[in-house]
C-alpha positions in Angstrom: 3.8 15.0 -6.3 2.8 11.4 -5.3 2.3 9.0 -7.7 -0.5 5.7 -8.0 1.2 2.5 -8.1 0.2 -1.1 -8.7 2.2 -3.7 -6.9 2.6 -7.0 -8.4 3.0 -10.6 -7.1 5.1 -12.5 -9.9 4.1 -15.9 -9.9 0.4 -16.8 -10.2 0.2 -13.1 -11.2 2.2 -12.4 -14.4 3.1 -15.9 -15.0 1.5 -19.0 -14.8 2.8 -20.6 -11.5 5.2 -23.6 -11.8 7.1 -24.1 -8.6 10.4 -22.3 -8.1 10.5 -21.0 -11.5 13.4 -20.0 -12.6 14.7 -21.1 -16.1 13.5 -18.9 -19.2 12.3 -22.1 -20.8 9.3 -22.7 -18.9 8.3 -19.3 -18.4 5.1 -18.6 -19.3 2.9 -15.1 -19.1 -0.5 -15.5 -17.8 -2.8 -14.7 -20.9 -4.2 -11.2 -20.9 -1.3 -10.1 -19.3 0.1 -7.5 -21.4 -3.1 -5.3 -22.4 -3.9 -5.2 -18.8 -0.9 -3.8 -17.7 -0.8 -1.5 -20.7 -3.8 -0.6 -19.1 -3.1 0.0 -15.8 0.0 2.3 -17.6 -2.5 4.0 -19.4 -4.2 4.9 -16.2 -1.1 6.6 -15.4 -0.1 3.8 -12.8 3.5 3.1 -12.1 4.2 -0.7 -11.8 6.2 -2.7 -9.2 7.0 -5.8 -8.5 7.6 -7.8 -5.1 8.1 -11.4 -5.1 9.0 -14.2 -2.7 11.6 -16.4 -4.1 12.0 -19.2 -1.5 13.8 -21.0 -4.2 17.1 -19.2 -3.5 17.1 -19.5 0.6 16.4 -23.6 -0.3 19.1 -23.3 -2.6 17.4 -24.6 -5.5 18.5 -21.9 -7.8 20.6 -19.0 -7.3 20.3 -15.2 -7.1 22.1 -15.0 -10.9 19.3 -17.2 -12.2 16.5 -15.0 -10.8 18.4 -12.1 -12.5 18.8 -13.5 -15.7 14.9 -14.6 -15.8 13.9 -11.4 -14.2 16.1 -9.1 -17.0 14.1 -11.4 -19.8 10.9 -10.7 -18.7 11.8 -6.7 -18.5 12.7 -7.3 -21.6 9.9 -8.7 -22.9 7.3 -6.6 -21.1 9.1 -3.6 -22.6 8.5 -5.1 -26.4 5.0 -4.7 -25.3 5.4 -1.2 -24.0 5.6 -1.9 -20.5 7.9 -0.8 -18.1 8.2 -2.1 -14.5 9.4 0.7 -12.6 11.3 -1.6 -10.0 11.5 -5.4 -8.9 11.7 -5.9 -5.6 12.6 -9.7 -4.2 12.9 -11.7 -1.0 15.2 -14.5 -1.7 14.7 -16.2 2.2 13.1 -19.4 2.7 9.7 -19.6 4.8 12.1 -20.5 8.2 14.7 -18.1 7.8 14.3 -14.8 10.0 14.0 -12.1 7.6 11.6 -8.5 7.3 11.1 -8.7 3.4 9.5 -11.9 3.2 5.7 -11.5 2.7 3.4 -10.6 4.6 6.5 -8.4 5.6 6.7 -5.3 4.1 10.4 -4.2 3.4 9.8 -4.7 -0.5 7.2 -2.1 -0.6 9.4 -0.1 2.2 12.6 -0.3 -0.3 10.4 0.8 -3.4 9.0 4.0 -0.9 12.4 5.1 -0.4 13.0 5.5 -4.0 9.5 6.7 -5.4 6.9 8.8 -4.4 3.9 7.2 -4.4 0.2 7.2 -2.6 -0.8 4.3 -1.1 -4.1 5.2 -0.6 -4.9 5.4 -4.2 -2.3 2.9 -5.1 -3.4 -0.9 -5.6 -1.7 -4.6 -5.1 -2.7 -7.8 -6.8 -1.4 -10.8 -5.7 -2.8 -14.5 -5.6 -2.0 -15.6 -2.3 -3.1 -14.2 1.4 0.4 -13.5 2.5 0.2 -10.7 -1.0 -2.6 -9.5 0.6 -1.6 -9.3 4.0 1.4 -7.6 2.8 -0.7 -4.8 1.3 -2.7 -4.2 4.2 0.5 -4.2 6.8 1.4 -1.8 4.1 -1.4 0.7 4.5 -2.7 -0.3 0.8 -6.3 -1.2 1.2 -7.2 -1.2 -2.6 -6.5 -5.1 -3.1 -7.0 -7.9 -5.8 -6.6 -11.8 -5.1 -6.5 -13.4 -8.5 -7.2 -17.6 -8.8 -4.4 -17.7 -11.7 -1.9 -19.4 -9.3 -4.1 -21.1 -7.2 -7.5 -21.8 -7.8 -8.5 -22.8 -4.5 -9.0 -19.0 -3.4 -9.5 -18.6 0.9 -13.5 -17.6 1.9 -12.2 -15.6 3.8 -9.8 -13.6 1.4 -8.8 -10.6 2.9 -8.4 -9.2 -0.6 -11.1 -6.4 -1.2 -12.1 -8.2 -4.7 -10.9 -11.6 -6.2 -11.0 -12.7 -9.8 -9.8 -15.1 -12.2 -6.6 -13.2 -13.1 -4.8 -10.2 -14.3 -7.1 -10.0 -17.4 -9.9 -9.2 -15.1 -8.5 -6.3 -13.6 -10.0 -3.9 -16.2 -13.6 -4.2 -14.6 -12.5 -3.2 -11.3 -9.9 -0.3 -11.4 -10.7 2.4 -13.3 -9.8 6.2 -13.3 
């Protein structure tokens, strides 16, 4: 049976955006983040998350520091009650040649080979265009650009509804 799924940027998207973050120290969740994804749980959606992480390819932090922040926000999320099914990352910078780096879609690739789920009823939210090209080279068309990492936002946003952030999610998806 396929699954729904909600796809996840990282930064801009669960935490507040702060370039090449990567120390536990100045990690900071986006406010509202934790009762919409218990949300989004209680809607029975399974939650991923894909996210560019130039910082390694530029070799201004390394893969290990990315794990360690990435295995203390798990943690955290799951003192909340909310478990992220799998983390997907491209560690490449912008000029290297790679097919994970948004608006690439190996992430979400590597995540179908492992879960079942149903695109079409399956959403991502991300707060750049490359998220949301991403989803659409994906064959997910349910799409959410969110101004919490950037607040300049495209006019042209390819994203099938913008908003603020995360904790505006609740309005638009529903059962």
């Amino acid at each position: 049976m396929l699954e729904k799924a909600v796809f996840l940027d990282r930064d801009g998207v669960i935490n507040i955006e702060k370039n090449y973050l990567h120390k536990i120290k100045d990690f900071e969740f986006i406010p509202g983040l934790f009762s919409s994804l218990q949300y989004l749980l209680s809607l029975d959606y399974k939650l991923f998350i894909i996210t560019n992480q130039s910082g390694i390819g530029r070799e201004y932090y390394k893969q290990k520091d990315f794990d360690i922040l990435t295995s203390w926000m798990l943690e955290e999320l799951e003192k909340h009650n909310i478990k992220i099914s799998q983390v997907e990352l491209c560690p490449h910078s912008p000029n290297q040649e790679c097919k994970c780096r948004k608006p690439k879609t190996l992430m979400i690739d590597n995540i179908l080979k492992k879960h079942s789920i149903d695109l079409s009823n399956s959403w991502l939210i991300g707060d750049k265009s490359s998220d949301i090209k991403c989803a659409l080279n994906a064959g997910i068309l349910n799409t959410i650009q969110v101004k919490s990492g950037h607040d300049f936002i495209e006019k042209d946003s390819l994203a099938q509804y913008v908003c603020n952030s995360i904790a505006d999610i609740k309005s638009i998806i529903k059962i």
